[in-house]
N, CA and C atoms of all chains as a GROMACS GRO file, in nm:
protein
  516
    1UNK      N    1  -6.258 -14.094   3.827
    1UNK     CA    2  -6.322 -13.988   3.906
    1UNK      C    3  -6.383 -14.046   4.034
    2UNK      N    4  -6.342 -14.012   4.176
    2UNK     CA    5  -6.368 -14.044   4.258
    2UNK      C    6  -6.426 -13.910   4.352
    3UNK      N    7  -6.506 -13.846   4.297
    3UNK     CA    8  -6.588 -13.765   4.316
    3UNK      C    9  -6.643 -13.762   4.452
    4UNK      N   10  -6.697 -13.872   4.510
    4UNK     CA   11  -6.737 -13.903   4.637
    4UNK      C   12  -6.649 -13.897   4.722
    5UNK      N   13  -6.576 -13.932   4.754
    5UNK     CA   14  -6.440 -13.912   4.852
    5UNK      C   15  -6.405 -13.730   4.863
    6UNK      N   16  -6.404 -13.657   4.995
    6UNK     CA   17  -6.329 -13.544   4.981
    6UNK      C   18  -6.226 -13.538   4.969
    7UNK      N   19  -6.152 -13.426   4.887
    7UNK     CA   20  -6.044 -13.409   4.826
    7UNK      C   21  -5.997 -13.350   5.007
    8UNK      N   22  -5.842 -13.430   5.060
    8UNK     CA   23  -5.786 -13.300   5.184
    8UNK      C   24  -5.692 -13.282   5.107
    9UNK      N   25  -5.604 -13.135   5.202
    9UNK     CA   26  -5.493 -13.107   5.209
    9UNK      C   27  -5.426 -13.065   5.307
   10UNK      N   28  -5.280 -13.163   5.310
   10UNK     CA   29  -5.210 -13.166   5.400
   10UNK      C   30  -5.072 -13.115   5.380
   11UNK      N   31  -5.008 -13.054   5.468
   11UNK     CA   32  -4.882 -12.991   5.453
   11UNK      C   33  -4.766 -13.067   5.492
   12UNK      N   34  -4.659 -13.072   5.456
   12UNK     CA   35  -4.554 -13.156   5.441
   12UNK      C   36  -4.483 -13.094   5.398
   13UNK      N   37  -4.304 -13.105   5.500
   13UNK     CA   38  -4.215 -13.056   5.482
   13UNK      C   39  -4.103 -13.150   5.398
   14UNK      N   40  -4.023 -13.069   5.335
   14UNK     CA   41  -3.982 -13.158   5.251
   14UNK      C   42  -3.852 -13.042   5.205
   15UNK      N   43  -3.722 -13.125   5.225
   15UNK     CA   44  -3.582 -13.036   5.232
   15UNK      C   45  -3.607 -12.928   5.255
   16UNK      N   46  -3.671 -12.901   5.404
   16UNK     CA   47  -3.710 -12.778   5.503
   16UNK      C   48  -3.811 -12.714   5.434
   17UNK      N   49  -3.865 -12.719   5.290
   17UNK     CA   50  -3.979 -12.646   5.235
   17UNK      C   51  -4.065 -12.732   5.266
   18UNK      N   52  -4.207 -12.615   5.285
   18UNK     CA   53  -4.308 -12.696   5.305
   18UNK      C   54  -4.390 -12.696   5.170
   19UNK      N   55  -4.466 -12.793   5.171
   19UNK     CA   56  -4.579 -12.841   5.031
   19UNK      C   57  -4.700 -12.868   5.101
   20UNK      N   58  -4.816 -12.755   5.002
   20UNK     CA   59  -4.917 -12.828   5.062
   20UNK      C   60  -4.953 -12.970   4.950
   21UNK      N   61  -4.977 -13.076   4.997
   21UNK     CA   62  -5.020 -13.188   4.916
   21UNK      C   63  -5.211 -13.227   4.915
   22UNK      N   64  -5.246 -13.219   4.769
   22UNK     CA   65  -5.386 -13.250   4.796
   22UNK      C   66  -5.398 -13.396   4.724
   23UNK      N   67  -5.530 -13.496   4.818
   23UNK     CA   68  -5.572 -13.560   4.726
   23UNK      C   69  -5.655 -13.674   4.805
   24UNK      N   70  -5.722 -13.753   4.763
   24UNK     CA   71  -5.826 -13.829   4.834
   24UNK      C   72  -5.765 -13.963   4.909
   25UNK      N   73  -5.610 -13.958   4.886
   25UNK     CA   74  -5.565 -14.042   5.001
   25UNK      C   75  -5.526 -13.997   5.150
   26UNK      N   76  -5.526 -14.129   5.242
   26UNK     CA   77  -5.524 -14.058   5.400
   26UNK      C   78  -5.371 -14.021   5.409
   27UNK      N   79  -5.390 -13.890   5.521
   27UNK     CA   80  -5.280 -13.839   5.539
   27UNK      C   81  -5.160 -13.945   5.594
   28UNK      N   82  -5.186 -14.047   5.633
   28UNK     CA   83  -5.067 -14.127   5.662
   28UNK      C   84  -4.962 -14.188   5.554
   29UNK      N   85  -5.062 -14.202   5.452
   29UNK     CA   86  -4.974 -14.224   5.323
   29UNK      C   87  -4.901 -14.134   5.223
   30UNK      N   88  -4.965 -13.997   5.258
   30UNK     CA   89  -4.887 -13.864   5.230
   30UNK      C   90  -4.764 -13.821   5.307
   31UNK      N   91  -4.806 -13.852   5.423
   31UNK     CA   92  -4.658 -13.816   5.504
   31UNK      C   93  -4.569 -13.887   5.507
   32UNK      N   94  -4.560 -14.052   5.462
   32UNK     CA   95  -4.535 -14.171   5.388
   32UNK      C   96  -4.360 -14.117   5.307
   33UNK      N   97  -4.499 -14.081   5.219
   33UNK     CA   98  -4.461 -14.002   5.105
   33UNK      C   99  -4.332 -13.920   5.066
   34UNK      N  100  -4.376 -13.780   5.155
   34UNK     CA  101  -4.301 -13.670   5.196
   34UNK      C  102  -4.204 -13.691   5.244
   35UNK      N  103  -4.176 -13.860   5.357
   35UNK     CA  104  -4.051 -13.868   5.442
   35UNK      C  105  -3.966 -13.946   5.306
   36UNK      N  106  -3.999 -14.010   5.233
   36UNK     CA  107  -3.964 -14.103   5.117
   36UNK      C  108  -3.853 -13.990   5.042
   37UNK      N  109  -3.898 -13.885   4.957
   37UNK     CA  110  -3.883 -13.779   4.896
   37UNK      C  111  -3.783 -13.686   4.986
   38UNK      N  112  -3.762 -13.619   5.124
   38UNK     CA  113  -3.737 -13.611   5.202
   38UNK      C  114  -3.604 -13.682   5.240
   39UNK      N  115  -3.598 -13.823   5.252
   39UNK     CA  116  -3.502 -13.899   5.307
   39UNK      C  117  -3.370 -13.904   5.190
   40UNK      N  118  -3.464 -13.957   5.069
   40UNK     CA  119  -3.390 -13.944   4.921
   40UNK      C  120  -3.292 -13.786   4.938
   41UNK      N  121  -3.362 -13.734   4.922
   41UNK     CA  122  -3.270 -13.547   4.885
   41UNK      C  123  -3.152 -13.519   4.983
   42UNK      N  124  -3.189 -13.598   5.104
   42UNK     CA  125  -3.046 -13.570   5.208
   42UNK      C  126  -2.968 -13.668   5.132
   43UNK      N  127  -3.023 -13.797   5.121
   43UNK     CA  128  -2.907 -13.853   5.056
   43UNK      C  129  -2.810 -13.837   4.914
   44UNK      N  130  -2.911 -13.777   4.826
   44UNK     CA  131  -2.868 -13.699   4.762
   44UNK      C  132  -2.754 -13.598   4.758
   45UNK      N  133  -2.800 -13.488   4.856
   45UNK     CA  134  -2.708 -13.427   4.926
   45UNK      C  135  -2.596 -13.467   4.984
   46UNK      N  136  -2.582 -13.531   5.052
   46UNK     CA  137  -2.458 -13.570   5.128
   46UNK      C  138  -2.365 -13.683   5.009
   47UNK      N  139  -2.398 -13.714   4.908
   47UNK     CA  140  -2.325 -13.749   4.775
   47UNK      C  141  -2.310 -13.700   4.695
   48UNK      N  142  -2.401 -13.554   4.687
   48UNK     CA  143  -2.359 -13.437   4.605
   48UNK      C  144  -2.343 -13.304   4.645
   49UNK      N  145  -2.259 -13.304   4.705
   49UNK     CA  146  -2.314 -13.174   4.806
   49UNK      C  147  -2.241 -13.019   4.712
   50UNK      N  148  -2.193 -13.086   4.588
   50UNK     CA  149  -2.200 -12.923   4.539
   50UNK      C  150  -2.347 -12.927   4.431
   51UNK      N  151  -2.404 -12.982   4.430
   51UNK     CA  152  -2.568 -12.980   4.365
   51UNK      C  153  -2.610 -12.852   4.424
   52UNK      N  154  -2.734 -12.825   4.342
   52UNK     CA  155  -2.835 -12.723   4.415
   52UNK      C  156  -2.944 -12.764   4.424
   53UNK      N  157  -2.998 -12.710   4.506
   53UNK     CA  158  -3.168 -12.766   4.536
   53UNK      C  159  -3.240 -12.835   4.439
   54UNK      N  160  -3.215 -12.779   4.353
   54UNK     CA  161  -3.332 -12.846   4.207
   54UNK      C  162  -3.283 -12.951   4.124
   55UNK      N  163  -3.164 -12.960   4.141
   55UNK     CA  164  -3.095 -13.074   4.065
   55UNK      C  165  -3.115 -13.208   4.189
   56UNK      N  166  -3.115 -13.187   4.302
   56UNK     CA  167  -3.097 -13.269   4.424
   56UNK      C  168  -3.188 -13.342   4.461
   57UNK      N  169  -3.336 -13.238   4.390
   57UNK     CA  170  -3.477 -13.274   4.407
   57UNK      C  171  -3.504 -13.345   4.229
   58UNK      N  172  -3.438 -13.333   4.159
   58UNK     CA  173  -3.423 -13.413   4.048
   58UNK      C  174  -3.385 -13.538   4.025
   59UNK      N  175  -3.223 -13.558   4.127
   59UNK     CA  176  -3.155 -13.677   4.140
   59UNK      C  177  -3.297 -13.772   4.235
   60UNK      N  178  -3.322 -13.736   4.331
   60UNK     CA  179  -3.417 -13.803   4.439
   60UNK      C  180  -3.527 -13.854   4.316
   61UNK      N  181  -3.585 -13.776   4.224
   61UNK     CA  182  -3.677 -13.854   4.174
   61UNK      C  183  -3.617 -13.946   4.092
   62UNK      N  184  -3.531 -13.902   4.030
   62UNK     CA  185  -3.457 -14.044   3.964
   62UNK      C  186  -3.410 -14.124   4.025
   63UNK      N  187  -3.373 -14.115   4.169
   63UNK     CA  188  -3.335 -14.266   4.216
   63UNK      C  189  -3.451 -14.333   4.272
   64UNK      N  190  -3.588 -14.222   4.291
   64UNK     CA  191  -3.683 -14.297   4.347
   64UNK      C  192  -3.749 -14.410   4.225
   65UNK      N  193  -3.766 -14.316   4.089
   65UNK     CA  194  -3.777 -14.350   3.978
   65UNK      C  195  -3.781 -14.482   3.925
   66UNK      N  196  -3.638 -14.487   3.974
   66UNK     CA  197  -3.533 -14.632   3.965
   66UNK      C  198  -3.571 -14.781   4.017
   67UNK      N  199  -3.638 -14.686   4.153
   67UNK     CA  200  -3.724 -14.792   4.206
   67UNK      C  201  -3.864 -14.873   4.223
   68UNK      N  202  -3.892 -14.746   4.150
   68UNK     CA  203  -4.070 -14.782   4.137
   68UNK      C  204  -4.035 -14.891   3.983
   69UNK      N  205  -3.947 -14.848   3.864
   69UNK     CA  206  -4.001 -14.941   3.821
   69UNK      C  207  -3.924 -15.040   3.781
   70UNK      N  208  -3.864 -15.076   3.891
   70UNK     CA  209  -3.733 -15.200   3.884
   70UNK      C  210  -3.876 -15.319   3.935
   71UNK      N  211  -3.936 -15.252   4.058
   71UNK     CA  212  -4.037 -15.320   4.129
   71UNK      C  213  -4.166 -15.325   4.050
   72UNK      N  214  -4.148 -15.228   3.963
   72UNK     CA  215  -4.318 -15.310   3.871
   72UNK      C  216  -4.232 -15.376   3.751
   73UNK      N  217  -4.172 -15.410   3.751
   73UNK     CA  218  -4.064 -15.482   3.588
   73UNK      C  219  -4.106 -15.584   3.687
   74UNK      N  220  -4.037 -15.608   3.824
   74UNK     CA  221  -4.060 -15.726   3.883
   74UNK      C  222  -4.203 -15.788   3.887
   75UNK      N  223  -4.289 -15.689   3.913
   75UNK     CA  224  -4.445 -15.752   3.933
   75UNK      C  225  -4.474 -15.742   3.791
   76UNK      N  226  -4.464 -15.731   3.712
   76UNK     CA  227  -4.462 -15.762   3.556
   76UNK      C  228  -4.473 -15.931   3.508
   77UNK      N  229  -4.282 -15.922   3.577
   77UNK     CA  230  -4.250 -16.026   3.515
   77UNK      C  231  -4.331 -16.166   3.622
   78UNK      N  232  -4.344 -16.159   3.709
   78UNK     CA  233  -4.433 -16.243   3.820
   78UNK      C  234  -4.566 -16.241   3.773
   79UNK      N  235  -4.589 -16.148   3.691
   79UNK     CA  236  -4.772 -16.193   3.675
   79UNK      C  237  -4.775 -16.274   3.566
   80UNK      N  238  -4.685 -16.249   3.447
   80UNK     CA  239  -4.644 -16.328   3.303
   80UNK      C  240  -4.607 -16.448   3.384
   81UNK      N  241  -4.547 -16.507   3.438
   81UNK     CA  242  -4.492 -16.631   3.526
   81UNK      C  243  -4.587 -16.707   3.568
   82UNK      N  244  -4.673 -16.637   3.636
   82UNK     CA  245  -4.804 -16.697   3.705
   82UNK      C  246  -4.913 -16.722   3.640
   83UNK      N  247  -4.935 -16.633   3.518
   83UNK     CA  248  -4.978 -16.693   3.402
   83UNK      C  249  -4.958 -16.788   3.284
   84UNK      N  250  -4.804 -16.817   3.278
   84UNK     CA  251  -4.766 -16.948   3.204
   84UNK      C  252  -4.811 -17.034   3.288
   85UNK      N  253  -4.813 -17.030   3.400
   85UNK     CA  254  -4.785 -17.163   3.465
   85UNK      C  255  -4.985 -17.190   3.450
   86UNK      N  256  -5.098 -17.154   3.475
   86UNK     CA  257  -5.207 -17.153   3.445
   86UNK      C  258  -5.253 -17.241   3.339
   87UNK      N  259  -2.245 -15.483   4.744
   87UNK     CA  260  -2.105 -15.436   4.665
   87UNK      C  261  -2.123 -15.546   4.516
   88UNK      N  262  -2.155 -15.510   4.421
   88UNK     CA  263  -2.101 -15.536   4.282
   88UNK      C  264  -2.003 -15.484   4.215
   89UNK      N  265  -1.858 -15.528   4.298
   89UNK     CA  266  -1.766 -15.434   4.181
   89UNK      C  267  -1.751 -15.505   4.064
   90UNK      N  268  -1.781 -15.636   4.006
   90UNK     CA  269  -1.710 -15.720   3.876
   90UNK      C  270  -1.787 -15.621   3.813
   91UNK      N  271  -1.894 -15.544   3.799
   91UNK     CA  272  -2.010 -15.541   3.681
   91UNK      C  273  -1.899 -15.341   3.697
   92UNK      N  274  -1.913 -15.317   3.551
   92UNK     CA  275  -1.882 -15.204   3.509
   92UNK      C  276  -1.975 -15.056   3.558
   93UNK      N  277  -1.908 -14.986   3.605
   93UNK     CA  278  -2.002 -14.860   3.651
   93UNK      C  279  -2.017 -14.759   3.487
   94UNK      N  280  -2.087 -14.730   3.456
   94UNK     CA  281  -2.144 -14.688   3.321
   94UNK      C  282  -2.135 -14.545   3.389
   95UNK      N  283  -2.134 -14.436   3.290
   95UNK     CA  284  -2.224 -14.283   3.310
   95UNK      C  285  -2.302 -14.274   3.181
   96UNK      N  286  -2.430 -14.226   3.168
   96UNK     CA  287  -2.538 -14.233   3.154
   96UNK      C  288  -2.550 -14.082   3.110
   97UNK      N  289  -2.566 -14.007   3.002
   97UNK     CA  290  -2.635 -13.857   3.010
   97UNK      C  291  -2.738 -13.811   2.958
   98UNK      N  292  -2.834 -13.802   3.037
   98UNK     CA  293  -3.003 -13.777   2.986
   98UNK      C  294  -3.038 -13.629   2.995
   99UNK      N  295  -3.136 -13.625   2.990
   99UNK     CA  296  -3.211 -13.467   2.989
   99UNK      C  297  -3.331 -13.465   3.036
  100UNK      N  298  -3.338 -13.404   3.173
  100UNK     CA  299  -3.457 -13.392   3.212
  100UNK      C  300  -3.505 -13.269   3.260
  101UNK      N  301  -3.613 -13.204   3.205
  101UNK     CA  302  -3.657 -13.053   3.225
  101UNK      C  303  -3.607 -13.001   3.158
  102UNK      N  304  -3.514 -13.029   3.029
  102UNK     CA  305  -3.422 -12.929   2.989
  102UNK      C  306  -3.307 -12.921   2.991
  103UNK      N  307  -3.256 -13.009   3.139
  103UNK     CA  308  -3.108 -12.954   3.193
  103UNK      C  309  -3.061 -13.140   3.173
  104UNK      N  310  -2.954 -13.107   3.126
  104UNK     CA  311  -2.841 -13.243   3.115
  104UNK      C  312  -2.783 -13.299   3.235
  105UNK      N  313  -2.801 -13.438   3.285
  105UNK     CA  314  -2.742 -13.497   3.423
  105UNK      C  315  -2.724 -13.593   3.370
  106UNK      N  316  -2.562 -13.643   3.434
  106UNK     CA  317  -2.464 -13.743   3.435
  106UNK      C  318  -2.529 -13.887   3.560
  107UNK      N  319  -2.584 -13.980   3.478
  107UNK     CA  320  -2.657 -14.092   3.570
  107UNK      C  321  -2.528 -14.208   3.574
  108UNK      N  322  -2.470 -14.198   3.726
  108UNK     CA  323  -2.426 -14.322   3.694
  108UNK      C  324  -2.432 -14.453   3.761
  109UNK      N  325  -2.433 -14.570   3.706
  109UNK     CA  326  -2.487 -14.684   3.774
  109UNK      C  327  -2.419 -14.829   3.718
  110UNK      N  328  -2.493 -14.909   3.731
  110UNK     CA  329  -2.397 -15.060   3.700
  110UNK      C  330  -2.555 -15.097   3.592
  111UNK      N  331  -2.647 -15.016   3.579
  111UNK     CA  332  -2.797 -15.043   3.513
  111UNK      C  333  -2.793 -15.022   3.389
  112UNK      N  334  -2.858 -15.128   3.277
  112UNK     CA  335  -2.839 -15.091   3.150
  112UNK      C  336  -2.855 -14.997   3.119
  113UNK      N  337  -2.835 -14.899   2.993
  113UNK     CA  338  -2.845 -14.766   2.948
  113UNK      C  339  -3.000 -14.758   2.917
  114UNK      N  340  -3.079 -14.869   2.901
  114UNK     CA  341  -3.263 -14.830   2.852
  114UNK      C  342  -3.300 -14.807   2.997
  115UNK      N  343  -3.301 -14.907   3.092
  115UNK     CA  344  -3.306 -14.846   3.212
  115UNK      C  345  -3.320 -14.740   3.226
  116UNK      N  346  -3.205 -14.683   3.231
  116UNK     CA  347  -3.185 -14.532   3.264
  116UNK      C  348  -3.226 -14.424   3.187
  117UNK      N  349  -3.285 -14.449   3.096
  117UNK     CA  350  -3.353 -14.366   2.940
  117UNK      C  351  -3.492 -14.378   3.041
  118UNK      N  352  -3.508 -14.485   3.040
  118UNK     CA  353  -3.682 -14.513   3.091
  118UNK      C  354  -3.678 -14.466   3.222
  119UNK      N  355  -3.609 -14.397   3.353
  119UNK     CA  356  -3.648 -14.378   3.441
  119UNK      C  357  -3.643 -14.210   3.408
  120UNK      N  358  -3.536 -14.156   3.338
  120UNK     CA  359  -3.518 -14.013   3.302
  120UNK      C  360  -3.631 -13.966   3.241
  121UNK      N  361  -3.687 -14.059   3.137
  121UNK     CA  362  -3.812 -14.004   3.034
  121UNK      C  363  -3.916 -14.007   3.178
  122UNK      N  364  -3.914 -14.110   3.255
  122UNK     CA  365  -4.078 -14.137   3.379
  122UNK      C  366  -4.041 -13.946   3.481
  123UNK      N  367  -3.934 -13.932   3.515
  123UNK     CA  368  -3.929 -13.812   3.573
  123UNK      C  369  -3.952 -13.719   3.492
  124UNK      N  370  -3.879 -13.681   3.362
  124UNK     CA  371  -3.901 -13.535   3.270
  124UNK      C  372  -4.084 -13.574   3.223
  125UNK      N  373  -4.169 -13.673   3.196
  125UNK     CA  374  -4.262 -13.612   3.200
  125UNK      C  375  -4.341 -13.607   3.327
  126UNK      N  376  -4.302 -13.664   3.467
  126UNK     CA  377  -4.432 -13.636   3.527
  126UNK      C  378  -4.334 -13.463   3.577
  127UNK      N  379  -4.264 -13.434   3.567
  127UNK     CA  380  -4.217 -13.229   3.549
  127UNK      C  381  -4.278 -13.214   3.486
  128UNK      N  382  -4.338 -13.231   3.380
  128UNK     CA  383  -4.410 -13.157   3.218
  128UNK      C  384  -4.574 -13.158   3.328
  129UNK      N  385  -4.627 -13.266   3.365
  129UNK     CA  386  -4.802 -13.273   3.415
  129UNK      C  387  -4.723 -13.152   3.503
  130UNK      N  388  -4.632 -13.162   3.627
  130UNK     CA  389  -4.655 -13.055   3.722
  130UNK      C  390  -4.657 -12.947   3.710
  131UNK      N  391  -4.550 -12.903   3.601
  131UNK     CA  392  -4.583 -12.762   3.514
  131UNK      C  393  -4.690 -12.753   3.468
  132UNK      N  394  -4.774 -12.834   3.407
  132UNK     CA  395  -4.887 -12.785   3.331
  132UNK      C  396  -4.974 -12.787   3.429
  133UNK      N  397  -4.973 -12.901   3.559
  133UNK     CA  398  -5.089 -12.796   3.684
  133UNK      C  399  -5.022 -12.688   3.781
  134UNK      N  400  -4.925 -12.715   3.758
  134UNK     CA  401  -4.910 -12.572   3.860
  134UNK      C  402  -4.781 -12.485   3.816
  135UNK      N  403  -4.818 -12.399   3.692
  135UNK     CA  404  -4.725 -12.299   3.643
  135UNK      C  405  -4.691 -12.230   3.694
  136UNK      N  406  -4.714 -12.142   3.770
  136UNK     CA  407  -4.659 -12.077   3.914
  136UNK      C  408  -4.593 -12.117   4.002
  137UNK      N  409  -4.520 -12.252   3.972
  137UNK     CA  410  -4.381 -12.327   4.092
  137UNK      C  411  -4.279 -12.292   3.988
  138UNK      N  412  -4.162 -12.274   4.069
  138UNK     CA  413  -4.012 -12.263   4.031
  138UNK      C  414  -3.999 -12.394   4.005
  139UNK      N  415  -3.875 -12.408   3.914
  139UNK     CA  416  -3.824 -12.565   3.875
  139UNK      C  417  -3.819 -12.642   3.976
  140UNK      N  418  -3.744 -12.642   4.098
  140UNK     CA  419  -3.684 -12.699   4.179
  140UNK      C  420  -3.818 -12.772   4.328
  141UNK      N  421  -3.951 -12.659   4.302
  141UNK     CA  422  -4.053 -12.709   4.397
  141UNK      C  423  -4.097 -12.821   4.251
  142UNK      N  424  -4.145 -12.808   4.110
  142UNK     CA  425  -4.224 -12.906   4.029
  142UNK      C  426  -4.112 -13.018   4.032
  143UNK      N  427  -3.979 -13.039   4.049
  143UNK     CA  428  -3.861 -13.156   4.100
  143UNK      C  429  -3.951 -13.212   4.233
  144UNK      N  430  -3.966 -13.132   4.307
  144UNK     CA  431  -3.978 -13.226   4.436
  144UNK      C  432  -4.160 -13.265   4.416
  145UNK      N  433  -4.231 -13.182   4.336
  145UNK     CA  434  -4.369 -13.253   4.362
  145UNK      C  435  -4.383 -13.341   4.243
  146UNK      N  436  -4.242 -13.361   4.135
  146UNK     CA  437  -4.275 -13.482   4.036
  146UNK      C  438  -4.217 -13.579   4.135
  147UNK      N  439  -4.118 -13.618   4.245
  147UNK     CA  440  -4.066 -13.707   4.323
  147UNK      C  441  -4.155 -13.752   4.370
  148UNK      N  442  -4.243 -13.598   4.507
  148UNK     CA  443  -4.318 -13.678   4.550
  148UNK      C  444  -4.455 -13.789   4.498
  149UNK      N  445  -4.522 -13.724   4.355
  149UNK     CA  446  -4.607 -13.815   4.243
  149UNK      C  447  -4.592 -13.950   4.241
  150UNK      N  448  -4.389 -13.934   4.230
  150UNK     CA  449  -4.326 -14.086   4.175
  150UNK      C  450  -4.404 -14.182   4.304
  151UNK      N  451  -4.306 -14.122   4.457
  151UNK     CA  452  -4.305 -14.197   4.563
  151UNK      C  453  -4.458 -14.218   4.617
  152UNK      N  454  -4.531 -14.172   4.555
  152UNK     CA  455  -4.671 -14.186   4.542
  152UNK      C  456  -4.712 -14.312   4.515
  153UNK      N  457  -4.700 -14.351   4.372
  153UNK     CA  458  -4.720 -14.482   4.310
  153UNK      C  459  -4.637 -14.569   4.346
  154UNK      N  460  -4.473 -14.560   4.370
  154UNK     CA  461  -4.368 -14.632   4.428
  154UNK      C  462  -4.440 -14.726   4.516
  155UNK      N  463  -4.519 -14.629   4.672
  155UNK     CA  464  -4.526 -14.655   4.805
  155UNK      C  465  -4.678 -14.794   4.752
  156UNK      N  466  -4.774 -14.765   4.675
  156UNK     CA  467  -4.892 -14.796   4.643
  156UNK      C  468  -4.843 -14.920   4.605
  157UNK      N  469  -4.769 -14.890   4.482
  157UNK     CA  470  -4.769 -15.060   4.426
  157UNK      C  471  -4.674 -15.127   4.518
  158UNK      N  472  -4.599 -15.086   4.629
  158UNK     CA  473  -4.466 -15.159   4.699
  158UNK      C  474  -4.577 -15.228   4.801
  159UNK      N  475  -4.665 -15.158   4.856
  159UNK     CA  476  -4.798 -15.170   4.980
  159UNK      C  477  -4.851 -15.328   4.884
  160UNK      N  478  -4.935 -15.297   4.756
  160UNK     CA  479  -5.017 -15.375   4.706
  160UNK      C  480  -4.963 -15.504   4.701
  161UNK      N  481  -4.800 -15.540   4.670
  161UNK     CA  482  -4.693 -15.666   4.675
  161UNK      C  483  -4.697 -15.701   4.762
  162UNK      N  484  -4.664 -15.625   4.885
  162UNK     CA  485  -4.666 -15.695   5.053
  162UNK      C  486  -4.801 -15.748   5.034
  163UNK      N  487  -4.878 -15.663   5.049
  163UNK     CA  488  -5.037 -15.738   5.103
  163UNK      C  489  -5.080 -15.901   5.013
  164UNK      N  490  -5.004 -15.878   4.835
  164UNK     CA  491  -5.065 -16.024   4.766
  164UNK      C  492  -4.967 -16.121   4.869
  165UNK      N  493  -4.800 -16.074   4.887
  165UNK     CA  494  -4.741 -16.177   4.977
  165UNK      C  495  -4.767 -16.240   5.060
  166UNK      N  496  -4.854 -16.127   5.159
  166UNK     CA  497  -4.916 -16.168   5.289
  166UNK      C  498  -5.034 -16.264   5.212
  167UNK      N  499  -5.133 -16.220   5.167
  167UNK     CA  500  -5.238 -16.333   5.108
  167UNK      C  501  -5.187 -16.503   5.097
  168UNK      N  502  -5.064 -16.487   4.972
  168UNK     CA  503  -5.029 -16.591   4.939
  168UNK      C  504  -4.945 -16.659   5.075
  169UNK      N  505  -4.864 -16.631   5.167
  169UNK     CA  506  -4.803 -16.688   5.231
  169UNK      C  507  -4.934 -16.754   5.299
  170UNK      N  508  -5.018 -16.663   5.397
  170UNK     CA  509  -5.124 -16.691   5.432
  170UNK      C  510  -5.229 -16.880   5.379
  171UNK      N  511  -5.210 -16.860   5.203
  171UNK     CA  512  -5.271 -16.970   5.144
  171UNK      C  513  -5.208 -17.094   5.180
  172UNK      N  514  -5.077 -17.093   5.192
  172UNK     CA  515  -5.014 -17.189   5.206
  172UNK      C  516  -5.040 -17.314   5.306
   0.00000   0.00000   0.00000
């Protein structure tokens, strides 16, 4: 609970819909965000282009998915590493 | 380009609906990134029941690319530290 911090909300377009996004991080890392999610779904698209919106916005999180935790498996396995060696 | 390594298809269930994952990535892999998307859909449905499938797809993506962007930020910066120590 980070209670102290105001909660904003910022709007962000995202495969031409807009979202409003709330939360106590700065808007630079939201729009970050949005282009991340955003960039994914075209690509999506243009490798699936008989998909529909919701499956497209499905694939994007699974390939983003893919990546968040290929990269914490990695910082996983680097912190176990850095701790044998200790 | 990895062509020696075998391209797999993969069929999970996420939200409900069945998608064909395919990749050169072990099959737990791909269990574990399908299960990380179908539940953060389950939190977005349960805060915001009033979105169609296809907006709680793009605001479980954007969630993912949330934490993605955070822990990818937090790696650069220990890199920068540690190169820095050197």
């Amino acid at each position: 609970m980070r209670e102290e911090n105001e909660k904003r909300r910022t709007t962000v377009t995202i495969n031409g819909q807009k979202y409003v996004i709330s939360g106590r991080t700065d808007v630079g890392h939201i729009i970050e965000v949005a282009n991340l999610v955003d960039k994914k779904m075209k690509e999506m698209r243009n490798a699936n282009p008989y998909l529909d919106k919701m499956q497209l916005a499905v694939l994007a999180a699974v390939n983003i998915s893919d990546e968040y935790l290929r990269l914490k498996k990695q910082v996983e396995k680097e912190r176990l590493k850095k701790d044998g060696e200790k």
